[in-house]
GULO-442818 format. One line per field, with one value per residue (C-alpha): y, z, x; residue in one letter. Coordinates in Angstrom, 3 decimals, decimal comma. Layout:
BEGIN
c2 <- Y | ...;
c3 <- Z | ...;
c1 <- X | ...;
res <- A | ...;
***
This chain:
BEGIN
c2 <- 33,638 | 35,579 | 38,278 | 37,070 | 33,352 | 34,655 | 36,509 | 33,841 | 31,671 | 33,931 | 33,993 | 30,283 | 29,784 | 32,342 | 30,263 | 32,001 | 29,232 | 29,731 | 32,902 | 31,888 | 29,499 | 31,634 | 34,088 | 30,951 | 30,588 | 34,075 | 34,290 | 31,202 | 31,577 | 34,606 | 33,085 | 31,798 | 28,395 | 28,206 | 29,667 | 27,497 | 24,632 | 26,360 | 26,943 | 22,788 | 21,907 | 23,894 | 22,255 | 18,664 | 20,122 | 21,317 | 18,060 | 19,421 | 17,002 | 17,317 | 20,919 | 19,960 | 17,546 | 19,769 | 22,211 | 19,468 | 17,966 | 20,810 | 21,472 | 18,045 | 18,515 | 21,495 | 20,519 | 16,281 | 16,212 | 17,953 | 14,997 | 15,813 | 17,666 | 14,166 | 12,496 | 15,005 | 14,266 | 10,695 | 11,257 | 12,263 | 10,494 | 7,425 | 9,572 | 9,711 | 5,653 | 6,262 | 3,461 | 2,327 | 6,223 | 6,856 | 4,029 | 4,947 | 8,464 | 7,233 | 5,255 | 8,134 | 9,143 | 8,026 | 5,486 | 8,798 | 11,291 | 12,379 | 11,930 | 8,277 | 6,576 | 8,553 | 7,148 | 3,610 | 4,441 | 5,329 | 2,362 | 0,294 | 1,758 | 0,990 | -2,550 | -2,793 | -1,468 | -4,094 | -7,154 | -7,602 | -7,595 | -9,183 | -6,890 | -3,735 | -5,144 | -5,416 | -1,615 | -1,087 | -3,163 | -1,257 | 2,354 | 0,777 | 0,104 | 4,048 | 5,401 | 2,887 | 5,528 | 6,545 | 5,802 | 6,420 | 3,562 | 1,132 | 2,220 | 1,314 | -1,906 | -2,344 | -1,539 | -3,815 | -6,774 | -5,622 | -5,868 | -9,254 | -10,712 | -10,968 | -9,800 | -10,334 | -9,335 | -6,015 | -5,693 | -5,535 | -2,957 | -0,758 | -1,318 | 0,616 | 3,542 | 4,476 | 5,125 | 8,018 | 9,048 | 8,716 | 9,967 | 8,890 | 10,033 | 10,741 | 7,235 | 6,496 | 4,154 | 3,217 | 2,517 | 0,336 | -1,286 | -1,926 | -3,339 | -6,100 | -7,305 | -7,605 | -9,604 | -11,888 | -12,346 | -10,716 | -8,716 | -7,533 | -6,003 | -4,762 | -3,291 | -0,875 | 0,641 | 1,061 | 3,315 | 5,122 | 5,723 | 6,749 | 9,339 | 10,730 | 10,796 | 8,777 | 8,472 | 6,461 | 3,265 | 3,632 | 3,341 | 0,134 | -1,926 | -0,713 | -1,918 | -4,778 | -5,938 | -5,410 | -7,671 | -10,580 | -10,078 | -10,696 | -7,131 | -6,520 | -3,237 | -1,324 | -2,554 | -1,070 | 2,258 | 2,575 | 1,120 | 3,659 | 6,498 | 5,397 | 5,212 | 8,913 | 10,130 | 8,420 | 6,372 | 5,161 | 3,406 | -0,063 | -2,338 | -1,364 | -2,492 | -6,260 | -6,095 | -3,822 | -5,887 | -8,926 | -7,064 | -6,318 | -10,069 | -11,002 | -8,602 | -10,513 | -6,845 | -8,834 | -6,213 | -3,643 | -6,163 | -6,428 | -2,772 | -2,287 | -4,522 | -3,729 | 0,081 | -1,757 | -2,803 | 0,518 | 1,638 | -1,575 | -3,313 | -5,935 | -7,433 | -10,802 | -11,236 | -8,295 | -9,968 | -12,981 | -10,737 | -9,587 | -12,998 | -14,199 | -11,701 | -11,522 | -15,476 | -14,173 | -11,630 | -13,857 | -12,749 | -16,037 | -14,560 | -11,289 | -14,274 | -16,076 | -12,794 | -12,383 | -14,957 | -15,286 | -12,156 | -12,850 | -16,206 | -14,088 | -12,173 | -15,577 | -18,889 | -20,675 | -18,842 | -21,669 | -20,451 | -18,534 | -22,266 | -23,807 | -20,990 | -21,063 | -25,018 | -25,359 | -22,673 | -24,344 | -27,704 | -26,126 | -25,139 | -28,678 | -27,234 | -30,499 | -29,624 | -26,481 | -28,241 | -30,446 | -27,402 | -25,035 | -27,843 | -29,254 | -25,300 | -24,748 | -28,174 | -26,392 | -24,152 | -26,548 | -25,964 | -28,823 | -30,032 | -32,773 | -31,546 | -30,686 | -34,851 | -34,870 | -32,269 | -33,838 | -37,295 | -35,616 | -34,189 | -36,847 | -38,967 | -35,873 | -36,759 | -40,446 | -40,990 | -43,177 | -45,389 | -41,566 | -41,132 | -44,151 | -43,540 | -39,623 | -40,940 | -43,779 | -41,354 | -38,815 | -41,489 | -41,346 | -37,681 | -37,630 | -40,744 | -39,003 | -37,030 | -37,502 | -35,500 | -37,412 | -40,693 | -40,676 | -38,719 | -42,010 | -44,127 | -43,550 | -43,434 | -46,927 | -48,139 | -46,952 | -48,865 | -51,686 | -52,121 | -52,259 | -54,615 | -51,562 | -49,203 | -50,683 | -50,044 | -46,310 | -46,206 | -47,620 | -44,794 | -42,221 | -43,390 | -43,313 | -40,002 | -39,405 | -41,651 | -39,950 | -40,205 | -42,396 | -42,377 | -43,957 | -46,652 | -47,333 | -47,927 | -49,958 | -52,212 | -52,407 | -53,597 | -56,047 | -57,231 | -57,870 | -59,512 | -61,996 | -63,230 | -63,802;
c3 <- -200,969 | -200,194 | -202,663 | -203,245 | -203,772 | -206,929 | -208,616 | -208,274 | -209,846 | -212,370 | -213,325 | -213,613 | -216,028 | -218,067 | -218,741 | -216,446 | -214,453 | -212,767 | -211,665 | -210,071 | -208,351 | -206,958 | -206,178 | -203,751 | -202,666 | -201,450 | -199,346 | -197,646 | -194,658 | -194,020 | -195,038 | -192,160 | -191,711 | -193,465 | -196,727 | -196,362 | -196,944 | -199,878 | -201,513 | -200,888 | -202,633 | -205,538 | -205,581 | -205,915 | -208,054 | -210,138 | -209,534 | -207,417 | -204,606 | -202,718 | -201,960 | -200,404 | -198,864 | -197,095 | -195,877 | -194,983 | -193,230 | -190,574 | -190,597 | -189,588 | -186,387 | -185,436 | -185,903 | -185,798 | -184,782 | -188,302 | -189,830 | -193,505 | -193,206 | -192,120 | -194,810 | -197,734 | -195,848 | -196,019 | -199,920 | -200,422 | -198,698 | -200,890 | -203,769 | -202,510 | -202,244 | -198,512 | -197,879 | -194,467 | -192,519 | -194,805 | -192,836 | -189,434 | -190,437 | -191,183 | -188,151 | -185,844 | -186,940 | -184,366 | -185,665 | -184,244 | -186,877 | -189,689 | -191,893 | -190,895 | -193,804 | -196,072 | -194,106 | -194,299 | -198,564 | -198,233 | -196,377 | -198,591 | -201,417 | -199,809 | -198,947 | -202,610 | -203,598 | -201,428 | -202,681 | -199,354 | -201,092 | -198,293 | -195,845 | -198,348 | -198,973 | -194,988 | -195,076 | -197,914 | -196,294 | -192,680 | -194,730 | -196,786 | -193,041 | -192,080 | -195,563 | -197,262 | -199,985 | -200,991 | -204,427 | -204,492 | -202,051 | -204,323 | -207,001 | -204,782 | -204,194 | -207,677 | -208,780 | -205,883 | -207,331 | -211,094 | -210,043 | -209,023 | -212,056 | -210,326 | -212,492 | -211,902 | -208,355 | -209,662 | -212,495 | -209,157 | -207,444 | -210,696 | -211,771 | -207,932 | -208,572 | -211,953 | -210,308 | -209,214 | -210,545 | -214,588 | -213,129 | -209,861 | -209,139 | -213,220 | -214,189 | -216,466 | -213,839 | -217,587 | -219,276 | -215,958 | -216,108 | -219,944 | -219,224 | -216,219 | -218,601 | -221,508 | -219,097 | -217,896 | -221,186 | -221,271 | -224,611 | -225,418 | -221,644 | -222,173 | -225,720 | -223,957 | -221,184 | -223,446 | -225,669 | -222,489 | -221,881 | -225,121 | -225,341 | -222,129 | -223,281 | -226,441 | -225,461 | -227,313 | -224,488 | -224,452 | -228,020 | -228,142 | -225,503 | -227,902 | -231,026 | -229,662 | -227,474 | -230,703 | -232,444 | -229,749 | -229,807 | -233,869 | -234,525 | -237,292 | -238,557 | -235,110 | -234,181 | -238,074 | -237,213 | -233,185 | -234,095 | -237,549 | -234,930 | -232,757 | -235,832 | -236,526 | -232,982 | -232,824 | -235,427 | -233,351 | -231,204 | -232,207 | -230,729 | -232,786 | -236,166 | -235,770 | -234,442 | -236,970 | -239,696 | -238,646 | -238,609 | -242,484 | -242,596 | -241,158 | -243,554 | -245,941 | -246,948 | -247,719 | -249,347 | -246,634 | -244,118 | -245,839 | -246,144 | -242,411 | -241,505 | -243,419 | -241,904 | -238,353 | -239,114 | -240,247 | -236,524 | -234,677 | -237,061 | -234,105 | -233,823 | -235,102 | -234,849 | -237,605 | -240,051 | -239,633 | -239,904 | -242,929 | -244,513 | -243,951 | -245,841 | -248,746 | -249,584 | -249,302 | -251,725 | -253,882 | -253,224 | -252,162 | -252,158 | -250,228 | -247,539 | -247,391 | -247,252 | -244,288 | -242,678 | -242,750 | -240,993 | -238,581 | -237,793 | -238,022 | -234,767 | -233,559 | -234,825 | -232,605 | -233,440 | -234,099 | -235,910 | -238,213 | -238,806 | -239,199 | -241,983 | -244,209 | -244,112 | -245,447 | -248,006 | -248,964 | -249,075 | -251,426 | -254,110 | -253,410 | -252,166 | -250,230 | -249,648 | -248,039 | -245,635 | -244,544 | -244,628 | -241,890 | -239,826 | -239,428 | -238,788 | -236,354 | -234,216 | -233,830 | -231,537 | -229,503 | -230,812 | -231,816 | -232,650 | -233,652 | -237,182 | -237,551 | -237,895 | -240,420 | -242,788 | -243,012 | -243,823 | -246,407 | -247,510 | -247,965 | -249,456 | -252,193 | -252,881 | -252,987 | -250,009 | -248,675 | -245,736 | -244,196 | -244,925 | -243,379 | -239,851 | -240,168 | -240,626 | -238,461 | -235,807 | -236,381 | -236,145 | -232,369 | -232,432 | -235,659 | -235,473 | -235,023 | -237,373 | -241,557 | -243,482 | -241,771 | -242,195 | -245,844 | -246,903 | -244,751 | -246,268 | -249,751 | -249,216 | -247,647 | -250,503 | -253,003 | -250,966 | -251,481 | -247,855 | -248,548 | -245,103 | -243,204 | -245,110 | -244,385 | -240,653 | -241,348 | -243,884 | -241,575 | -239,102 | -241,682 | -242,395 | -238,848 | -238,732 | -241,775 | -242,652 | -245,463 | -246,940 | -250,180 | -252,071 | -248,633 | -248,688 | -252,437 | -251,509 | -248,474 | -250,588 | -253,668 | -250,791 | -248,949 | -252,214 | -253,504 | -250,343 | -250,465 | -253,702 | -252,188;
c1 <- -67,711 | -64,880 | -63,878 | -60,449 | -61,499 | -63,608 | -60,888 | -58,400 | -61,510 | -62,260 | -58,343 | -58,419 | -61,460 | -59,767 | -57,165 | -54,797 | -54,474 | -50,577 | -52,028 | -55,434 | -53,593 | -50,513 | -53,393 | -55,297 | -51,867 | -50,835 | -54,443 | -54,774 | -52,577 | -55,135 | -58,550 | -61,077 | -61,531 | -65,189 | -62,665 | -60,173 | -62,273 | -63,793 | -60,519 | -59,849 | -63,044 | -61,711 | -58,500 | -59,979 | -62,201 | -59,368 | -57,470 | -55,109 | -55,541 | -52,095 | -53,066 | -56,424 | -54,988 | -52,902 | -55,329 | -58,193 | -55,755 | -55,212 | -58,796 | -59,748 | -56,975 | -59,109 | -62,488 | -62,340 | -65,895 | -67,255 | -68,437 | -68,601 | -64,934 | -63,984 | -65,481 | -64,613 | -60,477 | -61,157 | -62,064 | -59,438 | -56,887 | -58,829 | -57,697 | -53,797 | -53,637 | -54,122 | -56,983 | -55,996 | -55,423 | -58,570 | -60,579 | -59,425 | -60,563 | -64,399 | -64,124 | -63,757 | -67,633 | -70,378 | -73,289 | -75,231 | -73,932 | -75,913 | -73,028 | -72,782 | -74,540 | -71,976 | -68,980 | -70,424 | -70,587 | -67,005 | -66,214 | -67,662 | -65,779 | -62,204 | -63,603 | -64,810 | -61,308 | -59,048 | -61,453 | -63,621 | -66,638 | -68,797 | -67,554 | -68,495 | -72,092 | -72,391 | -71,282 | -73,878 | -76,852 | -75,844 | -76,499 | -79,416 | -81,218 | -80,184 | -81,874 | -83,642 | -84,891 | -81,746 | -80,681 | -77,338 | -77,284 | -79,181 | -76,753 | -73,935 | -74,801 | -75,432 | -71,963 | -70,753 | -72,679 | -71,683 | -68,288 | -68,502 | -69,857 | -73,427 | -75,798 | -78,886 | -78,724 | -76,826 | -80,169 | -82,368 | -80,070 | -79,788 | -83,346 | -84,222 | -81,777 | -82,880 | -86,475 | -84,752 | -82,025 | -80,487 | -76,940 | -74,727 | -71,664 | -70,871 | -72,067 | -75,141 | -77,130 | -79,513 | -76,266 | -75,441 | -78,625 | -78,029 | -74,977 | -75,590 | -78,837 | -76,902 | -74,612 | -76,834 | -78,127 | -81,649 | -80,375 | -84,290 | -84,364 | -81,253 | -81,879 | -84,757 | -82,490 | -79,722 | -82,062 | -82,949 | -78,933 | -78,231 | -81,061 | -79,395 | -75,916 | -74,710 | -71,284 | -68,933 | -68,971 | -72,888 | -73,446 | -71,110 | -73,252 | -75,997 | -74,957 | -73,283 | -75,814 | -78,287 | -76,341 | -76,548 | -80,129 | -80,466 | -81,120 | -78,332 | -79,833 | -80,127 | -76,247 | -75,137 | -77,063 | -75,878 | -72,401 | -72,041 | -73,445 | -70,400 | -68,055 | -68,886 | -68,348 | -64,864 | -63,410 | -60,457 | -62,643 | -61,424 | -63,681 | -66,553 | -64,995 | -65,528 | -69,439 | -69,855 | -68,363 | -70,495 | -73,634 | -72,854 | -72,477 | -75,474 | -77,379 | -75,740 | -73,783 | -70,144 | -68,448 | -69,627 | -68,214 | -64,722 | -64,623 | -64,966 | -62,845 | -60,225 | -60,713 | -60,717 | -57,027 | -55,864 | -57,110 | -55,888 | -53,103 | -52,631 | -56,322 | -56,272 | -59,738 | -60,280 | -57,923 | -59,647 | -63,384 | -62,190 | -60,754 | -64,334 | -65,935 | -63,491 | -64,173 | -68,070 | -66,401 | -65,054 | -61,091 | -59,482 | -56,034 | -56,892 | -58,749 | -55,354 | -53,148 | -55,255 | -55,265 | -51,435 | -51,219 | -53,546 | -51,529 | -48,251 | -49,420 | -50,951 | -49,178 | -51,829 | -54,931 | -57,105 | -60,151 | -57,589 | -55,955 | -59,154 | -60,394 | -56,951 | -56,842 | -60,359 | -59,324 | -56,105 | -58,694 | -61,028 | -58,022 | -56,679 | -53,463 | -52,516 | -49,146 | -50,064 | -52,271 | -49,631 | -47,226 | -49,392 | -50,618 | -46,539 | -45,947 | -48,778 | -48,247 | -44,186 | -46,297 | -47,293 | -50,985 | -52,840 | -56,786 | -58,813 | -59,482 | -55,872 | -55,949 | -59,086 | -57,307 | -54,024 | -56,336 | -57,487 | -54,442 | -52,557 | -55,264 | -54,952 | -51,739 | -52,221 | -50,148 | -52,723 | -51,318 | -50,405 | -53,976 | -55,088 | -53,626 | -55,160 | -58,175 | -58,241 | -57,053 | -59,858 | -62,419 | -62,894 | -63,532 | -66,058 | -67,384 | -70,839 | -69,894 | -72,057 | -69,434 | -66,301 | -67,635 | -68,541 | -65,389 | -63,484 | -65,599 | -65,243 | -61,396 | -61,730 | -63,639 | -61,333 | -59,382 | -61,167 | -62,032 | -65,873 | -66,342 | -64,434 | -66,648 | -69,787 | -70,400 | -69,279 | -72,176 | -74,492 | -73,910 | -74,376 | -78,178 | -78,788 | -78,117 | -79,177 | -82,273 | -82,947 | -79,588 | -80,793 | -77,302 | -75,846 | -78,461 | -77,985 | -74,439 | -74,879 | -77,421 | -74,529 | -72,187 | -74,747 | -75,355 | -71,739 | -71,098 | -73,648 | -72,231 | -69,036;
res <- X | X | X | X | X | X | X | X | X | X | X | X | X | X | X | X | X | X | X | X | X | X | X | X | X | X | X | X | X | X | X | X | X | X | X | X | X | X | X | X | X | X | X | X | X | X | X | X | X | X | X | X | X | X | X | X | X | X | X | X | X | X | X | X | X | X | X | X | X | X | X | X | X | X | X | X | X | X | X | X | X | X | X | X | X | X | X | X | X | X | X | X | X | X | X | X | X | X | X | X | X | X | X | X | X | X | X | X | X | X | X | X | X | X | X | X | X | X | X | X | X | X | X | X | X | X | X | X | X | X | X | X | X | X | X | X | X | X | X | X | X | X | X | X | X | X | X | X | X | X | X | X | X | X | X | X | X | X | X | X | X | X | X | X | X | X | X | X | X | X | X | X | X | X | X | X | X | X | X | X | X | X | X | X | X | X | X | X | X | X | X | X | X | X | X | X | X | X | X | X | X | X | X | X | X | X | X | X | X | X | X | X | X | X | X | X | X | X | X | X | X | X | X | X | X | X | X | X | X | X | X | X | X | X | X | X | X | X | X | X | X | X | X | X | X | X | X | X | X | X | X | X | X | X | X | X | X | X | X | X | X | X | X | X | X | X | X | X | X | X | X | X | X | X | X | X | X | X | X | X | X | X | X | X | X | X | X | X | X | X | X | X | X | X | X | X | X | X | X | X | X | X | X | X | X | X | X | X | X | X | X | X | X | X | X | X | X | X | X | X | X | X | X | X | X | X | X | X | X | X | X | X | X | X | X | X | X | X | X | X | X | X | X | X | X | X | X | X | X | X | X | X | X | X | X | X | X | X | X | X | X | X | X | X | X | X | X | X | X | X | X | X | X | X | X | X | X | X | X | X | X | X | X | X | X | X | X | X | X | X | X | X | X | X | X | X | X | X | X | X | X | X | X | X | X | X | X | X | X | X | X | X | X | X | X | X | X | X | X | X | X | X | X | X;
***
């Protein structure tokens, strides 16, 4: 390399980088060709792209039939948003040239980039007949086939590559492989690669899948310990907060769950889903009126968020705040939200504050979604018999024990009924 080159290198890794670079800048003009495509692989290496573009650009006018200078301009003319002067650039390469099968990769890419995914796997499969050993290519067709949501033919593309190689272009082809199981839903598969990736390199995105994907796959304790790992690395990584607060939960660890949820909304104050985490565990915890603080700020950056809704109004049901229930679901309908239970809560609101022909239409008008429902039909049935309805009652029972054979007080009371009625 030429002598000049490594100073103005030298100058740059010391940190003087204005002067390595007005040094490369000052010798160009004079440099042979062979150095002037040196100094433009240090410029994209460097980021600098418009200045290799610049010089691989005149290089290519000079020497158009040097294959890999046309593919290294085409690179980066994909890197300046130039796709379409980048594929008439590839094109220019014979099916003859050794560098063809890298043209065909970059192809692909652009293809991949504009949406033409069958035309990019025809670009892949074309390459994959020119060097059907090569695993970059395997990995490319992987990520084509990842990107399109199919996994399982991306598994078998992946699953090929990392016979060869743990790294392509930068990317973790284990953590890739991880990933597309985990996808597709083979979480124990899955589980075994991502170990593999984060051995290699337990970056912050690899140790998520981990503990994530743990956690879909019932293993609570390995998602707390990969997800905690992950914490530790980088605790502004918000996404990990709510996996990691239901692990807790699943281990049955409440307060540890509150705790971490909590600390998830002092990283991401706008994640509904972590207010409503965190509600969850505090009524494990026993703090009703941290769960309803909560949840009212999880439904002040949502009005419609209908878990959230769901969570408060059985809350507000279990204090036998009626008038609350009416209250949020009146509030949350405003929205234009609306659900079937919405109708089974306010029935049982209003039969809580004896307002029971209002109760009467709720529950009449829940009946068509709940009628296979135990818990609706014996909470409407017992309002209709302290109605004094018992005939209405009585076919709502019956349903209930055959659900619920076993249900003895529901037969008692079907047999008191029968029984009354054949007196009458």
């Amino acid at each position: 390399m030429n002598t000049s080159i490594q100073e103005a290198i030298k100058l740059v890794e010391a940190g003087q980088t204005e002067s390595g670079l007005k040094k490369l800048a000052e010798i160009t003009p004079a440099l042979h060709d062979e150095d002037k495509a040196t100094i433009a692989q240090l410029y994209y290496e460097w980021g600098i792209v418009d200045r290799a573009i610049a010089i691989v650009s005149d290089l290519h006018e000079l020497y158009p039939e040097e294959s890999e200078l046309t593919c290294f301009y085409a690179e980066l003319l994909i890197e300046t948003d130039q796709e379409e002067e980048a594929l008439r650039v590839l094109e220019t390469i014979p099916e003859t040239d050794q560098a063809y099968a890298e043209s065909l990769l970059l192809m692909a890419d652009l293809y991949q980039m504009q949406g033409l995914f069958e035309v990019s796997e025809q670009k892949l499969l074309k390459a994959k007949s020119i060097l059907p050993d090569e695993p970059v290519i395997d990995f490319a067709l992987g990520e084509l086939y990842f990107a399109q949501g199919a996994y399982k033919k991306a598994v078998a593309q992946y699953k090929k590559a990392a016979g060869e190689k743990a790294v392509v272009g930068g990317v973790s082809v284990y953590q890739r492989l991880a990933e597309s199981l985990s996808s597709s839903g083979e979480f124990e598969e899955a589980l075994e690669w991502y170990e593999k990736a984060v051995r290699e390199n337990p970056e912050p995105n690899t140790l998520f899948g981990y503990g994530f994907t743990a956690l879909k796959a019932g293993y609570p304790k390995t998602a707390i310990k990969q997800l905690t790992e992950l914490q530790e690395l980088d605790p502004a990584y918000s996404s990990l907060y709510k996996p990691l607060a239901n692990s807790y939960e699943e281990e049955g660890l409440y307060e540890e769950a509150f705790e971490t949820a909590k600390e998830g909304i002092r990283v991401d104050e706008f994640n509904k889903e972590l207010y409503l985490s965190a509600a969850k565990a505090a009524l494990k915890t026993k703090r009703p009126a941290d769960a309803k603080d909560l949840l009212q700020e999880a439904l002040a950056l949502d009005p419609g968020y209908i878990e959230a809704v769901h969570t408060l109004l059985a809350l507000y049901l279990e204090e036998e705040d009626f008038e609350s229930i009416i209250d949020l679901v009146e509030d949350v309908r405003k929205y234009g939200e609306d659900d079937p239970k919405f109708t089974w809560f306010l029935a049982s609101a209003y039969a809580g504050i004896e307002e029971y022909e209002k109760a009467g239409r709720e529950f009449e008008a829940a009946f068509s979604n709940y009628r296979e429902d135990g818990d609706f039909l014996y909470e409407y049935a017992i309002f209709l018999l302290e109605e004094g309805k018992r005939k209405e009652a009585l076919p709502l029972l019956k349903k209930i024990v055959a659900l619920d054979p076993a249900n003895e007080e529901v037969h008692e009371m079907i047999f008191r009924i029968e029984d009354e009625n054949s007196f009458e």
